[in-house]
C-alpha positions, -999 to +999 in steps of 0.1 A: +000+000+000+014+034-005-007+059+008+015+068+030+038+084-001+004+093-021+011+131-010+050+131-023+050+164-047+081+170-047+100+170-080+132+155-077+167+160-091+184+134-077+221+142-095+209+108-111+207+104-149+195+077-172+221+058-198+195+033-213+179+013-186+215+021-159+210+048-136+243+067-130+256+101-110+253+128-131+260+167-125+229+178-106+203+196-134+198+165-153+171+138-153+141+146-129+123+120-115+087+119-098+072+098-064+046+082-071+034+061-044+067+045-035+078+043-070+105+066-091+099+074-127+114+097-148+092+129-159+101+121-190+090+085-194+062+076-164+060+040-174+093+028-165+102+026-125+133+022-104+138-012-102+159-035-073+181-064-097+194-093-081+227-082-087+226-051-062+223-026-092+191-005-098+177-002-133+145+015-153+123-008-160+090-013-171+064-002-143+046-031-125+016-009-115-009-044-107+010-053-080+026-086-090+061-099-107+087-069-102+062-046-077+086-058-049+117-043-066+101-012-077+088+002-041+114+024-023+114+041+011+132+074+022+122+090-016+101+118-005+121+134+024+136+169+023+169+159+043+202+139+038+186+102+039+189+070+026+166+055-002+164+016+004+138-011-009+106-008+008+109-044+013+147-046+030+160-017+044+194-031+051+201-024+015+209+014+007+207+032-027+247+046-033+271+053-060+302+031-036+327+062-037+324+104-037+303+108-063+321+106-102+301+110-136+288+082-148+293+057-118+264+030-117+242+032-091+238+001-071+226-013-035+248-024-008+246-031+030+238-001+049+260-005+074+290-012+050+281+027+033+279+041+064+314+059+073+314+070+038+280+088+036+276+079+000+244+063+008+225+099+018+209+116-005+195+155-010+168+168-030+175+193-055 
């Protein structure tokens, strides 16, 4: 259910951009992506969704809006806040959303253990 998100109007610039179905860091300007519910979607393109791979990475992928096959992977907590936080799956937050080292162009986006992140901060991030 994701009421609790239904309200998110925020339009986010996540300094993420889109190469295909990869998300990667990107100067901050780029891509901006909407909430909707707990999903992420590109402005541009509101049928594809942030999607959890079983690989740790994050990719666009077609939105599973009826609730079954890849709705898991595409539900995300900590997208509509207004400080530094961390974006994990709705589903298993001891997986964060982070780029692995300071942020560089074009570094893949992926998931990895919270707690493994942590001293480095690369696994908050701020809306633009």
């Amino acid at each position: 259910d994701d009421a609790r998100n239904s309200k998110c109007d925020i339009d986010y610039q996540f300094c993420i951009d889109k190469s295909g179905d990869e998300l990667l860091m990107e100067d901050c300007g780029g891509t901006e992506f909407e909430v909707i519910g707990f999903t992420v979607r590109p402005k541009s393109d509101k049928k594809k969704c942030w999607t959890r791979r079983g690989d740790g990475g994050i990719r666009l992928d077609d939105c599973d809006d009826k609730g079954d096959g890849k709705w898991k992977d595409q539900q995300w907590d900590g997208v509509c806040q207004k400080k530094p936080h961390m974006i994990t799956p709705l589903s298993d937050k001891k997986w964060c959303l982070t780029q692995g080292h300071e942020p560089r162009n074009g570094e893949r986006l992926k998931l990895q253990e919270c707690d493994k992140v942590d001293n480095s901060k690369t696994h908050l991030w701020i809306r633009k």
